[in-house]
C-alpha positions in Angstrom: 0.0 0.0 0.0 2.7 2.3 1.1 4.7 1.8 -2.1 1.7 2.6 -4.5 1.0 5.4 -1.9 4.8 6.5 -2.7 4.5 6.3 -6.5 1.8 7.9 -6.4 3.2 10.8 -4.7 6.0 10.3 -6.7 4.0 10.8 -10.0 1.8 13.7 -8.7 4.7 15.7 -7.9 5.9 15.9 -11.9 4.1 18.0 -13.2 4.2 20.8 -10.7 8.2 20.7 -11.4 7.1 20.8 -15.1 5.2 23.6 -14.4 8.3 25.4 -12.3 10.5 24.4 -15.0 8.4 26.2 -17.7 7.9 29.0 -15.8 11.5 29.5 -15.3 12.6 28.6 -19.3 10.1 31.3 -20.1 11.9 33.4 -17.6 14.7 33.2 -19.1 13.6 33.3 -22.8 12.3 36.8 -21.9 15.3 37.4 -20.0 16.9 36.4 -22.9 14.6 38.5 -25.0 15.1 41.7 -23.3 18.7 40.9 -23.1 18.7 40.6 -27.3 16.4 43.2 -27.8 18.4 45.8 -25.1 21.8 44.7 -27.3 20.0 45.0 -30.7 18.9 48.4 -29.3 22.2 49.4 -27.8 23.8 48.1 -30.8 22.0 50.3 -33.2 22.3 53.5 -30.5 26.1 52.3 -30.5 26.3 52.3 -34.4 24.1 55.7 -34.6 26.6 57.3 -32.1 29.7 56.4 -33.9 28.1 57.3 -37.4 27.5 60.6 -35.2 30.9 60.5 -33.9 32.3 59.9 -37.6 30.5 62.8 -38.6 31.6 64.9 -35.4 35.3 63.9 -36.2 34.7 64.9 -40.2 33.6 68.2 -39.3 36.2 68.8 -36.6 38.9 67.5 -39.5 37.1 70.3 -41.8 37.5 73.0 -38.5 40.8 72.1 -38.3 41.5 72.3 -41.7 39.5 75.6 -42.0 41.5 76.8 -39.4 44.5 75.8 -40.2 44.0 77.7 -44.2 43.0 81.0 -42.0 45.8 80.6 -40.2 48.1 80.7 -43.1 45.7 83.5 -44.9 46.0 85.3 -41.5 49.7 84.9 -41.5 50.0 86.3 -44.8 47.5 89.1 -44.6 49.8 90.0 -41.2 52.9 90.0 -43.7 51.5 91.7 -46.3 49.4 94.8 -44.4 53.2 94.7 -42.2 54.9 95.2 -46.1 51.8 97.6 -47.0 53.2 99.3 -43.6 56.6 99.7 -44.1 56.2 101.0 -48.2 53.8 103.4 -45.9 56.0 104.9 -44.2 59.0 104.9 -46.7 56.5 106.8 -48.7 55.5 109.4 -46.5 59.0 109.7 -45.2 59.7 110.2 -49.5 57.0 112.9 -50.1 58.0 114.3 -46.8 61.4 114.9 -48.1 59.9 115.7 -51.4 58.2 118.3 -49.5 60.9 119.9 -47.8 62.8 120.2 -51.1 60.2 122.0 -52.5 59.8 124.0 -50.4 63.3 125.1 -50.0 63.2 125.3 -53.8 60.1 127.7 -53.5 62.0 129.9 -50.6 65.0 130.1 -53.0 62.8 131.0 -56.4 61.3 134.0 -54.2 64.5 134.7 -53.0 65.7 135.0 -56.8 62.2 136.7 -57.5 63.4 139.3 -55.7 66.5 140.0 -57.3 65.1 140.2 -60.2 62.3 142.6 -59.3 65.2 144.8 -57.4 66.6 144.4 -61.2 63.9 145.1 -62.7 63.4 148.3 -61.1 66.7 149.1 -61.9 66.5 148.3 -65.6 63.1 150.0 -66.0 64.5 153.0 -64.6 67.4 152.0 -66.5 64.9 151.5 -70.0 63.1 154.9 -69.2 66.4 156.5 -69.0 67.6 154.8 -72.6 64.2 155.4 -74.4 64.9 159.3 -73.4 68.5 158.9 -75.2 67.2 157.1 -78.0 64.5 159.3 -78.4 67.0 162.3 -78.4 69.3 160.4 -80.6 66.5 159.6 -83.6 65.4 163.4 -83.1 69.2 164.4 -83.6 69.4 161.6 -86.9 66.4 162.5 -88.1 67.5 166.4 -88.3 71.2 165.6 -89.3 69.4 163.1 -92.5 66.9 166.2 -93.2 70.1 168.5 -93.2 71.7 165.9 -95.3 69.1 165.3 -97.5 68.5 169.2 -98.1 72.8 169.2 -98.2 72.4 166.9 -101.1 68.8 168.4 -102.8 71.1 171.7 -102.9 74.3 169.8 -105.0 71.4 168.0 -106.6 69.9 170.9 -108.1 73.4 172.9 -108.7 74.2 170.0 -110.2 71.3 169.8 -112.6 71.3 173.5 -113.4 74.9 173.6 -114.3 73.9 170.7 -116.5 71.4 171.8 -118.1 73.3 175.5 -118.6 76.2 173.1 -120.3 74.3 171.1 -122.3 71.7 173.6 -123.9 68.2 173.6 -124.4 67.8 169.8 -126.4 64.8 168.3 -126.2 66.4 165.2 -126.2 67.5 165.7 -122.9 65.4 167.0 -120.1 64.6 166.9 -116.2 61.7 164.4 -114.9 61.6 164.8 -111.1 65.0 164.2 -109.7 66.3 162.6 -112.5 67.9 163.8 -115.7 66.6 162.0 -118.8 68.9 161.4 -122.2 67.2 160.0 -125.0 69.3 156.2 -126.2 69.4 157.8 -129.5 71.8 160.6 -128.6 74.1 158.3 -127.2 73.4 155.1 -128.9 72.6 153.6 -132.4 69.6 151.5 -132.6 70.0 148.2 -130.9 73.8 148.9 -129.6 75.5 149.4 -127.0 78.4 151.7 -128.0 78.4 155.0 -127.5 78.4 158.1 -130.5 80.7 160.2 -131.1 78.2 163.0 -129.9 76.4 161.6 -127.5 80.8 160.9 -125.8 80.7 165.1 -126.0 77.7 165.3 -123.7 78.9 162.9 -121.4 82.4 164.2 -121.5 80.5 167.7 -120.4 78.7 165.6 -117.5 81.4 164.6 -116.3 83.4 167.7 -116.0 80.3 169.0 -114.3 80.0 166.4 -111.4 83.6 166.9 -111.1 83.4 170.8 -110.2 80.3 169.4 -107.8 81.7 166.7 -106.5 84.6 168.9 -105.6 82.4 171.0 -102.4 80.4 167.7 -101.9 81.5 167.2 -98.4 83.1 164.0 -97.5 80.9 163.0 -95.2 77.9 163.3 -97.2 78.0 159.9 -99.4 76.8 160.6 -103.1 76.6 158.4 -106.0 75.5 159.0 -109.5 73.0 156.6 -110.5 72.9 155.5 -113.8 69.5 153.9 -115.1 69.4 152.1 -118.6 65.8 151.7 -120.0 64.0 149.9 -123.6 60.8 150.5 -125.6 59.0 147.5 -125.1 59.7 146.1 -128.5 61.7 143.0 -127.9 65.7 142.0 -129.1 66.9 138.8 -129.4 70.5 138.7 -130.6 73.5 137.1 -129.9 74.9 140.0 -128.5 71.6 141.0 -126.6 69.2 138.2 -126.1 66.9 140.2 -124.1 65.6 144.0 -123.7 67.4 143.8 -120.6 70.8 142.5 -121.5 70.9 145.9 -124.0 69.7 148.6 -121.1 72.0 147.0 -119.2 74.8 147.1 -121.5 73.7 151.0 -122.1 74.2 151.5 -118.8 77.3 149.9 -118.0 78.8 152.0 -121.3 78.0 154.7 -120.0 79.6 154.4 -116.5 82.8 153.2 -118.0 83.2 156.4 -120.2 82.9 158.6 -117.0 85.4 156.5 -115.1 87.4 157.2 -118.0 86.8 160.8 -117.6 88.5 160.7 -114.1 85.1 160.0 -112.3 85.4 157.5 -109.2 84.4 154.0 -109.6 82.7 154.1 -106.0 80.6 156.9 -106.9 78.8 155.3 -109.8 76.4 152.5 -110.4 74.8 150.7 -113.6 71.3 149.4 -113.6 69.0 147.9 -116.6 65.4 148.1 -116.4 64.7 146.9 -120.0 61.1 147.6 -121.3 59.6 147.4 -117.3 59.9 151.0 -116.1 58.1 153.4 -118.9 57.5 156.6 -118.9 55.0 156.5 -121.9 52.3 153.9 -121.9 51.5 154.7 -125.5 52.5 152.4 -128.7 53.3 154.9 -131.2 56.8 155.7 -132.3 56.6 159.3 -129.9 56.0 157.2 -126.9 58.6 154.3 -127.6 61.2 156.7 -128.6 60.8 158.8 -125.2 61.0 155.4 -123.0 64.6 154.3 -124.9 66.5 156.2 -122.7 69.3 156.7 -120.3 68.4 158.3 -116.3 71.3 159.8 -114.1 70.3 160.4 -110.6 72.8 162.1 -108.2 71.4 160.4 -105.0 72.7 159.6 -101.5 74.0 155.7 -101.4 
């Protein structure tokens, strides 16, 4: 009896361990569970904060790099405003000398400014002074020309007078002005050069004439006899005279040599050819032509 009594007891108490033993594997599972879950969970925190951290360290790389490129900017900025500094200051210290320079140059210009104002006055009252003189001096050449000039209007018109006393009344000579006028034909053939026997006699008389004149001409009073060859406007063309004025010339020039012959000087005479370009006559008939061939002498002042 006792032993059934024991397995009995024996087999009733089975299940209740079962039961503790369930109770306590499903304890543990859930342990378990929260234990996988809180790791899954901590794991993904743990891989959040290091993605995190990751990113925090990236950023702080970045920072550091950041800093470190201001850094050098900084450093360089530093440099240059210090060089910016320095060219600064050797500027100012340049236009500050510049400055100086000029202005000692400015106090020395005023300086000379002076002078020359002081000079100035000097040569104004200097100028003032000359202007007086000169104006005296033209006043005393302008009387001693007017004496001169009425000197030699007064030999002038002895001399012409006495001509003209010597040498007749011809009509082929005559006065016009201040000039006395010889027809070329008296003294020349047509279209030559070489002077006629009579025409030499009238020029010999001339001469003898501005000899005696020439004589109480005063030395200082400078005279020369001026002797003008003219042509009719007809033209020449030879081989002796291509042109009208290569034969007034020629005229002219023969008739200076014949009074240097007749003991006239050489410094008080002069030859000049007009040609056909100076008439007296603007007419074309044979009266007219004939009055503008001709030979001037003018006793003028050189």
């Amino acid at each position: 009896m006792l032993s059934r009594r024991g397995r009995r007891e024996q087999i009733d108490a089975w299940p209740g361990w079962v039961d503790a033993l369930s109770s306590l594997v499903i304890v543990v599972i859930f342990v378990l569970m929260v234990f996988v879950v809180g790791q899954v969970f901590l794991q993904s925190t743990l891989v959040s904060k290091d993605k995190s951290l990751a990113e925090l360290s990236a950023k702080l790389a970045e920072l550091n790099r950041a800093l470190g490129i201001q850094a050098g900017t900084l450093a360089e900025q530093k440099q240059t405003i210090a060089s910016l500094t320095a060219e600064r200051d050797a500027a100012v210290a340049t236009k500050t000398n510049e400055v100086q320079t000029l202005q000692e140059q400015i106090a020395a210009l005023e300086e000379q400014l002076k002078r020359i104002n002081d000079a100035l006055g000097l040569a104004q009252a200097s100028k003032d002074e000359q202007e007086l003189k000169l104006q005296d001096l033209t006043k005393r050449l302008n009387e001693l020309l007017a004496g001169r000039m009425e000197e030699m209007a007064r030999y002038r018109s002895e001399f012409f007078g006495r001509l003209r006393a010597v040498l007749g009344d011809r009509p082929d000579v005559r006065i016009v002005g201040d000039r006395f006028v010889f027809q070329s034909e008296v003294l020349f053939p047509s279209g030559s050069a070489t002077l006629q026997e009579g025409g030499k006699g009238q020029l010999a008389s001339l001469a003898k004439t501005l000899l005696e004149i020439a004589a109480k001409i005063p030395p200082g009073l400078n005279w020369i006899l001026r002797v003008d060859g003219h042509t009719d406007r007809r033209p020449i063309r030879t081989s002796e005279f291509p042109s009208n004025w290569a034969l007034s010339t020629a005229r002219g020039v023969a008739v200076v040599q014949f009074l240097i012959e007749q003991g006239v000087p050489p410094e008080r005479l002069a030859a000049t050819g007009f040609g056909e370009f100076q008439p007296i006559e603007a007419g074309s008939d044979e009266s007219s032509l004939a009055k503008n061939r001709r030979i001037e002498l003018k006793l003028d002042q050189r």
